[in-house]
C-alpha positions in Angstrom: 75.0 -18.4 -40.6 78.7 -18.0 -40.4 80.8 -20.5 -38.6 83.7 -19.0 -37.6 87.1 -21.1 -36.8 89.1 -19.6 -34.6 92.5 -20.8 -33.0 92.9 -21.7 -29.4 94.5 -19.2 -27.4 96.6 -22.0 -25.9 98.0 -23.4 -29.5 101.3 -21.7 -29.4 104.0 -21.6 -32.8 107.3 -23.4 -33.3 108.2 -20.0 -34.4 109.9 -17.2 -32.2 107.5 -14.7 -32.1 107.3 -11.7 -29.7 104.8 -11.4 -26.7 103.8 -8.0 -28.3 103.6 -9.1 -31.8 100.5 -8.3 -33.7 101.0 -11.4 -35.6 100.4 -14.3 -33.4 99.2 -17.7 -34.7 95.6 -16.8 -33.7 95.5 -14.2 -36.1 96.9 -15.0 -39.3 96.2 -12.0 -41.6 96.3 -12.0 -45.4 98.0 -9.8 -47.7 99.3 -9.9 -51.2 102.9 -9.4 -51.2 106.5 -9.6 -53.8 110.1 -9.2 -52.4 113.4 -9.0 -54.5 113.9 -12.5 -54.3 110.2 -13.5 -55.3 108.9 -10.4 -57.7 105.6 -12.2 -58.8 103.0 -11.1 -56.9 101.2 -13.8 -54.2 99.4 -14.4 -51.5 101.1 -14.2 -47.8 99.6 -14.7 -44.2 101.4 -13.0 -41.7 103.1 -14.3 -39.0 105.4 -12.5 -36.3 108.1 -10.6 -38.3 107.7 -12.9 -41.0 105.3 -13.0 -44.4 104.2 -16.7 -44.9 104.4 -16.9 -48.6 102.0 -19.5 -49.3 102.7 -20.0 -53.2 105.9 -22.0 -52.0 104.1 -24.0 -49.9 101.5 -24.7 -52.7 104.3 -25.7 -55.1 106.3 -28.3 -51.7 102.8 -30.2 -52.1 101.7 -28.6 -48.2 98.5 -27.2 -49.2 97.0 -29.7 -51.7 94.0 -30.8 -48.8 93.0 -27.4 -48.9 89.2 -27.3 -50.6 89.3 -26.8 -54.3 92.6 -24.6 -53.1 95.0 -23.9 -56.7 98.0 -22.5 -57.8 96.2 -19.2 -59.3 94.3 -18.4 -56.6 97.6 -18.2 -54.5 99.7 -16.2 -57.6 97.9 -13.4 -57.8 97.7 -9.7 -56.9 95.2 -9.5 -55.0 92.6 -11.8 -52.5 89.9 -11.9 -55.1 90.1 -14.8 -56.6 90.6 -16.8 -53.5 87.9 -15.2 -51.8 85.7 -15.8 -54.5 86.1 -19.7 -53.3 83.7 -20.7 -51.0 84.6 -19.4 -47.2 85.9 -23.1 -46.6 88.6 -22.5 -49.2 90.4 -19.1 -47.5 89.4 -20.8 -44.1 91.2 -24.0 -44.6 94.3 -22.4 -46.4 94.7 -20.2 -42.9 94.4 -23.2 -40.7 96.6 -25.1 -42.7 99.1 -22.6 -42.1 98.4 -22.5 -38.5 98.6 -26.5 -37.9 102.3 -26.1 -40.1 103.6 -23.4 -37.9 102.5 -25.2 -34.4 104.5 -26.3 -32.0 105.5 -30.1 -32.6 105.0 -30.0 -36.0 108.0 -30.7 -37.6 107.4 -30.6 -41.6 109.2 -26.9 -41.9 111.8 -27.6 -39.6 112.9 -30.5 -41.2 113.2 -29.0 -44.6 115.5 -26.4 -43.9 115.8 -25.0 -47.8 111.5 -25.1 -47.5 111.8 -23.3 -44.4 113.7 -20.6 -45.7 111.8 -20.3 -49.1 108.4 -20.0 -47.3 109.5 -16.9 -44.7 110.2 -13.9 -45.7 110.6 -11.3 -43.2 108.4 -7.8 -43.5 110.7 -5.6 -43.8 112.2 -7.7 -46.7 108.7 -7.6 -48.7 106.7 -5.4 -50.5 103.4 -5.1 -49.7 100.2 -4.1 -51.6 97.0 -3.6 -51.5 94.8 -6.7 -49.8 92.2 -6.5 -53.1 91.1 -5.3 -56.1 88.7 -2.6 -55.0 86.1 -2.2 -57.2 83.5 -0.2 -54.7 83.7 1.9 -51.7 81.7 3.1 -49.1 82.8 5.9 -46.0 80.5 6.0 -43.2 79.9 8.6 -40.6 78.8 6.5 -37.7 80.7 7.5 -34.1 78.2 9.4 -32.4 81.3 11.2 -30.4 82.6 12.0 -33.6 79.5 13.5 -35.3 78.7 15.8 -32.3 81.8 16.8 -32.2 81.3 18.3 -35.4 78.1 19.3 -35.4 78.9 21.3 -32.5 81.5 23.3 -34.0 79.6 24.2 -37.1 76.1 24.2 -36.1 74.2 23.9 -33.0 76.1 22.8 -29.5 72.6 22.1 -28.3 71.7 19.9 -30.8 74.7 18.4 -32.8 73.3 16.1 -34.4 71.3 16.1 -37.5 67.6 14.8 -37.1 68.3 11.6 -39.1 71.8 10.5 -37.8 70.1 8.0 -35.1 67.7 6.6 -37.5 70.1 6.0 -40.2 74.0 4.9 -40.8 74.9 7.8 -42.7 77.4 7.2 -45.7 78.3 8.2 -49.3 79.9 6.2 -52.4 83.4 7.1 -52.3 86.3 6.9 -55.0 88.3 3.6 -55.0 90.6 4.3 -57.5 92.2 6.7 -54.9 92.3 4.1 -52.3 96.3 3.6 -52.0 98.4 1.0 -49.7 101.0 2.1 -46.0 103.9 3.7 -47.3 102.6 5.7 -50.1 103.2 9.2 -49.5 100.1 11.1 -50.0 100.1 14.7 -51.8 98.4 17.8 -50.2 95.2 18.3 -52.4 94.7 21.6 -54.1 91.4 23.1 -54.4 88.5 25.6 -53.9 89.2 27.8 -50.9 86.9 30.3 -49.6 86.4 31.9 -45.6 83.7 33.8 -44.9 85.2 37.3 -45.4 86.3 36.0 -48.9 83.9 37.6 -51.6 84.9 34.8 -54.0 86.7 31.3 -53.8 90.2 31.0 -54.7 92.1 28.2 -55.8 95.5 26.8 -54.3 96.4 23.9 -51.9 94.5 22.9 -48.6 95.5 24.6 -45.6 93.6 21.9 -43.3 94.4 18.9 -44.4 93.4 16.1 -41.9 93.8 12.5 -41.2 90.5 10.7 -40.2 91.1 7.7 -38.0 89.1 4.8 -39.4 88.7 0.6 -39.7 87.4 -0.4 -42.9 85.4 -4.0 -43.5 86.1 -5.9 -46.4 83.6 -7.9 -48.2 84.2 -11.8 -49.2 80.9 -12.5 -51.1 79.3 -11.0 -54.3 75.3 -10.5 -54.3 72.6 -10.1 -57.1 71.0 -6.8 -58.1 67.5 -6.8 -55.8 69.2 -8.8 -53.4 69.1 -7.5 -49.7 71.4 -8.7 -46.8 70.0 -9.1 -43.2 71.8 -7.7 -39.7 71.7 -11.6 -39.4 73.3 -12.3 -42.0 76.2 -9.8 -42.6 78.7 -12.3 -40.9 78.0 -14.4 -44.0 79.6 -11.4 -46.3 82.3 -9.5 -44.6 85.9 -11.2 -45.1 87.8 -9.4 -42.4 88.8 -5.5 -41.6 92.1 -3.3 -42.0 92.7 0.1 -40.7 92.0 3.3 -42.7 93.2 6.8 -43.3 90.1 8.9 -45.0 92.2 12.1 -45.4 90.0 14.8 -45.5 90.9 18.4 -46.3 88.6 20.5 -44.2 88.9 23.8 -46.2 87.6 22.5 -49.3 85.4 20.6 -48.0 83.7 23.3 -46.2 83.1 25.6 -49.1 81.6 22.1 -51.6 79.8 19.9 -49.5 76.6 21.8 -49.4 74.0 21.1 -50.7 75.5 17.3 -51.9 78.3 16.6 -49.4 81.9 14.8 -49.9 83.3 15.0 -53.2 86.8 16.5 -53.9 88.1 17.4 -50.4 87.7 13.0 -49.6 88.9 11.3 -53.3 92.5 12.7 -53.3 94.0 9.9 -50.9 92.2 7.2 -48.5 95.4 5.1 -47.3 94.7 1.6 -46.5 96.8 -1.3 -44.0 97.9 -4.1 -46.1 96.9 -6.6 -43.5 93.3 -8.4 -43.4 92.4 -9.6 -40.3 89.7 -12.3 -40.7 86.1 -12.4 -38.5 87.5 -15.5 -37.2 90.8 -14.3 -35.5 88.3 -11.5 -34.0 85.6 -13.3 -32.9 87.0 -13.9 -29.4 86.9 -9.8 -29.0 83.5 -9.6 -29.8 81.8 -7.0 -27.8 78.5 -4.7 -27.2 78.5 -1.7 -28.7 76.7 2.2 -27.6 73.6 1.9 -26.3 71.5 3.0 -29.5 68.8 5.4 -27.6 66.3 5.8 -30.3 64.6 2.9 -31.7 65.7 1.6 -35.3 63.2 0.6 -38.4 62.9 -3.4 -38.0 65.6 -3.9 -40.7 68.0 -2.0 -38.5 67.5 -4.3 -35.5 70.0 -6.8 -34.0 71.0 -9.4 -31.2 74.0 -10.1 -29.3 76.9 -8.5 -29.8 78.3 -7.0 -32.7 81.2 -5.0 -32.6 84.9 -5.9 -31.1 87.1 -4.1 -28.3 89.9 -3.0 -30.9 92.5 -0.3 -29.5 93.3 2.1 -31.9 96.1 5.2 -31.7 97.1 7.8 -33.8 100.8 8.9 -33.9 102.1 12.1 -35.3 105.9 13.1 -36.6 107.3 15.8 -38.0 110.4 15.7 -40.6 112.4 17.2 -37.3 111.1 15.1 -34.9 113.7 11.8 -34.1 110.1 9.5 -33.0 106.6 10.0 -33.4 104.4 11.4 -30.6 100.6 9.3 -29.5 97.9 12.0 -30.1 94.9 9.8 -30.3 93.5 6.5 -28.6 90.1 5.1 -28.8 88.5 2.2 -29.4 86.5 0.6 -31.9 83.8 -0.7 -29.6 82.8 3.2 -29.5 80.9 3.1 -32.5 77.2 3.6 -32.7 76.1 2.1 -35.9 77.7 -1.5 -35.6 78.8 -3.2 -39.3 76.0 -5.4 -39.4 74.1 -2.8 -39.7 76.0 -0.4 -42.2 75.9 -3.3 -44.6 72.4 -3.9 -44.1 71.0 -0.5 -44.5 73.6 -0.2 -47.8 72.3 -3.3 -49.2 68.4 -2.4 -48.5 67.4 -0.7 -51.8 68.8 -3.6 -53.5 72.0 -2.1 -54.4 74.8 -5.1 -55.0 78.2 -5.6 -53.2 81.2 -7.2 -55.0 84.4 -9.5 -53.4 86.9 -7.0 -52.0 84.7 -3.7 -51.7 85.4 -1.6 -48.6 83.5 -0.1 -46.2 85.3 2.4 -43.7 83.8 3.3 -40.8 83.8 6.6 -40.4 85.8 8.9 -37.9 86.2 6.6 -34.8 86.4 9.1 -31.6 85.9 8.3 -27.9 84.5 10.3 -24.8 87.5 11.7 -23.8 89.5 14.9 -26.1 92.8 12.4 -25.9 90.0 9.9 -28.4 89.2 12.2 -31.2 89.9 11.0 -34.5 90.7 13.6 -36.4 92.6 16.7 -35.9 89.7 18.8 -36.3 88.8 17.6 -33.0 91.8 17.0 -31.5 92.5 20.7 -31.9 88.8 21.8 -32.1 89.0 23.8 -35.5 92.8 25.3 -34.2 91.5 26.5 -31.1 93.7 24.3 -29.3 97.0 23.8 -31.4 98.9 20.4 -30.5 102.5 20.7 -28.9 104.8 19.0 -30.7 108.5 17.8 -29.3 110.3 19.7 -32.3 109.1 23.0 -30.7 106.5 23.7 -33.5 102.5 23.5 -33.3 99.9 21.5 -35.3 96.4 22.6 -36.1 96.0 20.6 -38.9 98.6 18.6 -40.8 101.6 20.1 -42.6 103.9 18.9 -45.3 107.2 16.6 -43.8 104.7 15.3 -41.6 104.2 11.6 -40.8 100.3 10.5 -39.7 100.8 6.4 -38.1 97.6 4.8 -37.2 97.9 1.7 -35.1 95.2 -0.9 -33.8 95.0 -4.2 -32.1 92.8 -6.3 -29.7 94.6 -8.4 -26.7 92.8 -10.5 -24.5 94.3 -13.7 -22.5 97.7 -13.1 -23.3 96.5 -13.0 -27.1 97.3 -10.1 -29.5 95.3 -9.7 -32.5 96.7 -6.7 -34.2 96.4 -4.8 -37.7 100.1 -3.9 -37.8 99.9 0.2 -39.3 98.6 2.1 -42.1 101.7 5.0 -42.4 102.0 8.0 -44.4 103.9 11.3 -45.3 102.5 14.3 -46.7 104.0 15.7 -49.5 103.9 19.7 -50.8 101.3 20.1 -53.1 101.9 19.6 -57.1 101.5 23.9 -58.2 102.1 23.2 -62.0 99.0 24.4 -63.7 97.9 25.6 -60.7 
């Protein structure tokens, strides 16, 4: 089993670092990062405003007693290789970092030209995708979320589909269309059809929707045949990042039957750069739902197994001088818990690979302010959203900005994901 090493809430950095920062020394994200000054692509942790870069600690001779630790698993553009070191390699490199940047140790501030080389702040640095994705899984596993919609489009009085508390519900997504914060994400064009319409057309989607998700990131490759335990998934899952599983609800409705997602879900999933470790999260480990049918044996599991991560959604339009909160939930909401989404995927013997991701599915709370999606939020434009600019959303328009935030504070200790952020572009007509 896992054995997680977190930081003591009471170890505090030599580093100025804000009370509200996302980035405290208990968390210690990784990313992969390059700035002007440093264009080669490397591994960074961050902390506060700053990006630790760890090559230039590598090359000052810091990191040398980190286990079996080298130079090109620290130069490189993306956390593969390193994660594909045993868990005591990316574990001791993050520690190592965290005993450099305690207070009263004085090996940085000593070395003022080190000290500048090994900060760069955020804003200064580019940052990319946390791995090389080669695999990726959405679920559909917030039982708010799932009655929400089945609601709308079926029955009110039954929602949900006989199988969806037996099973964590989820298709093979497209990875190649997984993209990094910033990126600006083009409307997808597409089958249309209402049901007056006596035959599709074909133009851009008039509902295009964010979905507010966390994704899981896996650190460990298995065998074909092999099967992983709810016991066991601690063993496999690196750390989690927030998610954007756009979704364009027009074409989605007129393909999905009788073989669900396909085009209306592989145009743009947007992904935060940041990976926040199991370890810096273990101190927010909570109970999820009550699960109120019984689960197959293989879907069983003790203690708790989710985390109490706040999560909101903010909106802006190209008029609007500041974004406006639409959304916040929680994490902890889900029903099917991570241990057992990786379980069920693993339990015909299909294999997982270092870096694959794993979203979660639409995360939506109780409450209408907690839906995760726009579809909900304005229950299939019924109920249009009032924005400051004077204007109305129903679903998201082109100019417009979709911010999704998260973080988990407990005993004056932030553990955030910093954003995933991005503008919708006017669909590409050419050929159209």
């Amino acid at each position: 089993m896992q054995q997680f090493s977190t930081i003591p809430a009471t170890q505090r950095s030599w580093l100025n670092i804000a009370s509200d920062s996302d980035f405290s020394l208990q968390n210690l994200p990784f990313g992969v990062f390059t700035s002007d000054k440093f264009p080669e692509a490397r591994i960074g942790l961050a902390l506060g405003d700053s990006v630790v870069d760890t090559l230039a600690l590598f090359d000052a001779g810091l990191l040398q007693g980190v286990n079996s630790l080298s130079r090109e698993h620290l130069r490189a553009s993306s956390l593969n290789a390193l994660l594909a070191q045993e868990p005591e390699t990316w574990r001791g490199l993050r520690l190592r970092i965290a005993e450099l940047f305690t207070a009263g140790n004085q090996t940085l501030l000593q070395n003022p030209d080190l000290h500048a080389r090994a900060l760069v702040k955020q804003n200064l640095a580019q940052l990319r995708l946390p791995t090389k994705v080669g695999n990726y899984v959405d679920f559909y596993s917030s039982r708010e979320h799932a009655s929400n919609v089945g609601a709308m489009f079926r029955d009110p009085q039954n929602p949900l589909l006989p199988n969806w508390l037996h099973i964590p519900i989820g298709y093979n997504g497209r990875s190649s269309s997984i993209i990094p914060s910033g990126i600006a994400v083009k409307r997808p064009l597409g089958q249309l059809k209402n049901d007056a319409d006596p035959a599709p057309t074909f133009g851009p989607s008039k509902q295009l929707d964010f979905e507010l998700e966390m994704a899981f990131i896996t650190g460990r490759n298995t065998q074909l045949g092999e099967r992983i335990s709810t016991s066991s998934t601690d063993d496999y899952i690196f750390g989690m990042t927030l998610l954007n599983d756009w979704s364009a609800r027009d074409i989605q409705r007129w393909e999905y039957v009788p073989l669900g997602p396909f085009l209306a879900k592989t145009f743009a999933t947007s992904m935060s750069p940041w990976v926040v470790t199991l370890d810096a999260l273990q101190p927010f480990r909570v109970s999820g739902p009550e699960q109120t049918v019984p689960v197959l044996p293989y879907l069983q599991t003790q203690g708790a197994q989710t985390y109490d991560i706040h999560l909101e959604v903010w909106l802006q339009s190209a008029k609007m001088d500041a974004p406006l909160k639409i959304c916040r939930t929680n994490f902890r909401h889900m029903y099917w818990s991570m241990a057992q989404q990786l379980a069920h995927m693993t339990s015909n013997g299909t294999n997982i690979e270092i870096g694959d991701v794993y979203g979660s599915g639409t995360i939506s709370g109780p409450t209408p302010d907690s839906y995760g999606s726009m579809l909900e939020l304005c229950w299939k434009g019924t109920k249009p959203l009032e924005l400051p600019d004077g204007t109305q959303r129903k679903f998201i328009e082109d100019g417009d900005t979709v911010i999704m935030k998260g973080w988990a504070e407990k005993d004056g200790v932030r553990v955030g994901f910093g954003e995933v952020r991005s503008v919708v572009q006017a669909a590409d007509l050419v050929n159209a």
